[in-house]
C-alpha positions in Angstrom: 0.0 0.0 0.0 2.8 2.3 1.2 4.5 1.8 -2.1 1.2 1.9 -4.4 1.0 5.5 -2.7 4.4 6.9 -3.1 4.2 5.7 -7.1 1.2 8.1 -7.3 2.5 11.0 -5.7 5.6 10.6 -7.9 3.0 10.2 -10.9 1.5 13.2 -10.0 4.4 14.9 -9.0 5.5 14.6 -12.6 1.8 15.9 -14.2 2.1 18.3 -12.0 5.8 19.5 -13.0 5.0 18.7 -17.2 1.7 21.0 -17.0 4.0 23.8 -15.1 6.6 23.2 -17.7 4.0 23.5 -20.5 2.5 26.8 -19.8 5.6 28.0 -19.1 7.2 27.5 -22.2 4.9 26.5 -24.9 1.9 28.9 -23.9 2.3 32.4 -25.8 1.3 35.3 -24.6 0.6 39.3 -25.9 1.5 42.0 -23.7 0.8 45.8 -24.3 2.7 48.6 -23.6 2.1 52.8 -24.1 4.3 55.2 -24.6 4.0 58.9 -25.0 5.7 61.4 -27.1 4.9 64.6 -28.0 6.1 64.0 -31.9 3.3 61.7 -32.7 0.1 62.7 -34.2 -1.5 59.7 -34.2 -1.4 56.6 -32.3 1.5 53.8 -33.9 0.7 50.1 -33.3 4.5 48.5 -33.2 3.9 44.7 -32.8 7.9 43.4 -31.2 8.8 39.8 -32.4 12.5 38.4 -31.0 14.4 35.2 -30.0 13.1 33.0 -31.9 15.9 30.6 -31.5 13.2 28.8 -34.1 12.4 25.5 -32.7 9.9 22.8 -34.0 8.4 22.6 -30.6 6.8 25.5 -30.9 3.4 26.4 -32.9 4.8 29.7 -35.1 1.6 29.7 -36.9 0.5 30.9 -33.6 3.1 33.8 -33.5 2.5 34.6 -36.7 -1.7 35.0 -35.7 -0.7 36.8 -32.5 0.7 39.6 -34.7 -1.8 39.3 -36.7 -4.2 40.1 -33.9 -2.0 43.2 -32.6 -3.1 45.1 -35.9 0.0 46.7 -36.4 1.3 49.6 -38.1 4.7 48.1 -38.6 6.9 45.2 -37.1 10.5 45.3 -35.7 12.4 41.9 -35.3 15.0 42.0 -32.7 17.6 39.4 -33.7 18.2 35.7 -32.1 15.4 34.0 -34.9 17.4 30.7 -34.8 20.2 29.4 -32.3 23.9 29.9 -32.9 25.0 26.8 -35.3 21.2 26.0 -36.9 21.8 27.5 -40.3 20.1 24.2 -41.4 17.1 26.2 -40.1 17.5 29.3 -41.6 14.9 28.6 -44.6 12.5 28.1 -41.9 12.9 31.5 -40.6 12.9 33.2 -43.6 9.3 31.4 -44.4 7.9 32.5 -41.1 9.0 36.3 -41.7 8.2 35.8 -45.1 4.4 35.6 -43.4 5.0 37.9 -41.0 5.8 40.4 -43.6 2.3 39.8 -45.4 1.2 41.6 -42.2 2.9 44.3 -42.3 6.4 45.6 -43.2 9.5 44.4 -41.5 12.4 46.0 -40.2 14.5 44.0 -38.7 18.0 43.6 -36.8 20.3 40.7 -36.1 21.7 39.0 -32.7 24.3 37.2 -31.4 23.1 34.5 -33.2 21.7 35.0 -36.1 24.5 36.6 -38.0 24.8 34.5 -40.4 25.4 36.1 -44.5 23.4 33.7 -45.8 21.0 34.9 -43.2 21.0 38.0 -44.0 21.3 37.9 -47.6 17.7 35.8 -47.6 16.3 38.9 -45.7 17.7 41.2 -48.4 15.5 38.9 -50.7 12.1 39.6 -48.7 10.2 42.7 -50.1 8.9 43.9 -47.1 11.5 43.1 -44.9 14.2 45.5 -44.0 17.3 44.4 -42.5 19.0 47.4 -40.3 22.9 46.9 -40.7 24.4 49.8 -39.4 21.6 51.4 -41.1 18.5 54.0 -40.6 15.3 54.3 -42.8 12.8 57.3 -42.8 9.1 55.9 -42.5 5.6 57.9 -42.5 3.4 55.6 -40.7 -0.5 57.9 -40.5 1.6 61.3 -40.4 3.8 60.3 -38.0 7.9 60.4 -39.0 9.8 57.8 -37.6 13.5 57.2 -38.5 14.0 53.6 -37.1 18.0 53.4 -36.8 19.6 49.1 -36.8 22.8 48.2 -35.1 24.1 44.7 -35.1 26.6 44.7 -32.1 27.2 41.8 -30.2 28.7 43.2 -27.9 30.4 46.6 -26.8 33.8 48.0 -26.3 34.9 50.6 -24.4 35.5 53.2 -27.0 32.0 52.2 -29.0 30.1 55.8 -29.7 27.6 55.7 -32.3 28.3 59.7 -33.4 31.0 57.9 -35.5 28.7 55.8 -37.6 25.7 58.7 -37.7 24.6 61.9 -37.4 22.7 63.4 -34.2 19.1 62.2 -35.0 16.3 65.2 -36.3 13.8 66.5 -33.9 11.2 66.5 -36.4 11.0 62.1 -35.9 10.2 59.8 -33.7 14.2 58.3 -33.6 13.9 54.9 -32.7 16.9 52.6 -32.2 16.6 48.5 -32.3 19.3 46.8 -30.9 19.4 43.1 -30.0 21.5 43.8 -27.0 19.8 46.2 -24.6 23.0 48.3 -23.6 22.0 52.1 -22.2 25.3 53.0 -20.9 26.3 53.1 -24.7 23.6 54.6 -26.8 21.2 56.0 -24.2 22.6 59.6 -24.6 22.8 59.5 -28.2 19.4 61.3 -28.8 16.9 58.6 -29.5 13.8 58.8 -28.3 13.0 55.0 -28.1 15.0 51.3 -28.2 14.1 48.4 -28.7 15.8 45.6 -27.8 15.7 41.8 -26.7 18.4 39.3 -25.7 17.7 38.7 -22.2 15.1 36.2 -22.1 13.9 38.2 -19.6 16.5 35.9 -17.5 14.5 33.1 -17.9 13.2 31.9 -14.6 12.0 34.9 -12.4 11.4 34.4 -8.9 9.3 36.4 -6.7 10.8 39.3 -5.2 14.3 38.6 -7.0 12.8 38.7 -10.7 15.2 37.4 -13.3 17.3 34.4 -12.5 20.0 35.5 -15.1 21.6 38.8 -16.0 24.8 40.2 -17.6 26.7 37.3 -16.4 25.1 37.3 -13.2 23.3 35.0 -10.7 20.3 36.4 -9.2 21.4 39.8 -10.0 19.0 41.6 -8.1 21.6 40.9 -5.5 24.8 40.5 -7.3 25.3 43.1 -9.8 25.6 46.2 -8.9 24.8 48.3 -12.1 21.3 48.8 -13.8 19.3 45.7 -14.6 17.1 46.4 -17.9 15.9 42.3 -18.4 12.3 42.7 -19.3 9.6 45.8 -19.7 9.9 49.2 -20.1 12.2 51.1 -18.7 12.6 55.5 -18.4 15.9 56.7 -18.8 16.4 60.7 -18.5 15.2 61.2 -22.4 14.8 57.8 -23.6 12.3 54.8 -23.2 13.7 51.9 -23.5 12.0 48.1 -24.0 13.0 45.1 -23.6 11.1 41.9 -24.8 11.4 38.2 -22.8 11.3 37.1 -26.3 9.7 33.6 -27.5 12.1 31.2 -27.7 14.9 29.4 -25.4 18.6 28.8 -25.8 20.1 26.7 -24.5 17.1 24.4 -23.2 13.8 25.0 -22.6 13.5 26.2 -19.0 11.1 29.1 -18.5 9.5 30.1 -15.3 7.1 32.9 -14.7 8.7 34.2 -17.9 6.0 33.1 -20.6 6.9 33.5 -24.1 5.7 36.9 -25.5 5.0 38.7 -28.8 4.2 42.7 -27.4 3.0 45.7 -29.1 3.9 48.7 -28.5 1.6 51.9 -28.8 2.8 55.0 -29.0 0.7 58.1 -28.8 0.5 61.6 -28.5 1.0 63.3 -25.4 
């Protein structure tokens, strides 16, 4: 008997821990997010799709509806689409945003692992997908002016300073930066007046009161590092907004908690 009831707890035990891992990790989620600025004349509907890291345990037919259902004016991809060493899946990705794209246009950076030429070349292909190298494109979304600037650094050194690669931004736009890695202390004073970013995973497993498991190198940084922790959400810096997307996908396994895979639009409105 004894035995017969230690079997089921372990059965259940396991269920239990399966369903947890489930919706933790396969279940997507949309989250919204406002932001004000006193440039736009009408409200922009930015849908925010990153780290991928495609997978074919994950429904991205679903991601690709979830979008859908945002309505959005435009759609910036934040890097990370397929893990470091999968170029076998890279014709996967460029289907999906080949999809995505149908929904609206595309502009789109890459990450620490997605850097692939062939990868980027494939993007080049897409007609409604704009890849943001070291780039910036002008865009008129319902009278609004945006100039949506791309950088593609995987890191940053200690003499980085993007006033050698552009121009101080124009105050008649909505300057918006996307940048895989979300690094303030390097771009933040540069004069944009948004940034996108992703990277984090929003580190992964957040735990009440400590939030992310995983930042910058450190454990349960909440407690161990001692700079600013930007891992998931919006975040005010003394001119700048920036936000940072948990993403969809995992790297290296699986191992969410609390930290739901996410697709987020973004509105930004007049103040």
């Amino acid at each position: 008997m004894k035995k017969r009831l230690v079997k089921f707890f372990c059965l259940c035990l396991t269920v239990l821990l399966l369903v947890v891992w489930s919706y933790n990790n396969l279940t997507l989620k949309t989250v919204e997010a406002s932001l004000a600025s006193d440039k736009a004349k009408d409200e922009i509907r930015i849908a925010l799709v990153s780290d991928l890291h495609y997978s074919f345990i994950y429904d991205n037919n679903e991601v690709i509806s979830r979008v859908k259902e945002t309505k959005p004016d435009i759609i910036f991809v934040l890097g990370d689409m397929y893990s470091r060493g999968m170029t076998g899946r890279i014709d996967n990705v460029i289907s999906f945003l080949e999809k995505l794209s149908d929904i609206a246009d595309i502009y789109a950076v890459t990450g620490d692992h997605d850097y692939d030429e062939e990868y980027k070349q494939k993007l080049d292909n897409i007609k409604n997908v704009f890849l943001l190298d070291y780039e910036f494109r002008d865009v008129d979304i319902k009278g609004n002016k945006l100039r949506i600037y791309g950088i593609d650094n995987v890191y940053f050194s200690d003499t980085f300073n993007l006033s050698n690669e552009f121009e101080t931004p124009p105050n008649d736009r909505i300057n918006i930066l996307l940048s895989h890695i979300p690094s303030m202390s390097h771009y933040g004073d540069f004069g944009f007046d948004y940034v996108f970013s992703g990277d984090t995973h929003g580190g992964m497993i957040r735990l009440p009161f400590l939030d992310g498991l995983y930042y910058n190198g450190h454990i349960l940084p909440k407690i161990t590092y001692n700079g600013t922790i930007t891992d998931k959400g919006l975040y005010e810096f003394e001119n700048t907004g920036l936000y940072v997307t948990s993403g969809i996908g995992n790297y290296p396994l699986p191992l969410r908690f609390n930290c739901r895979p996410e697709i987020c639009l973004i509105k930004i409105k007049g103040e």
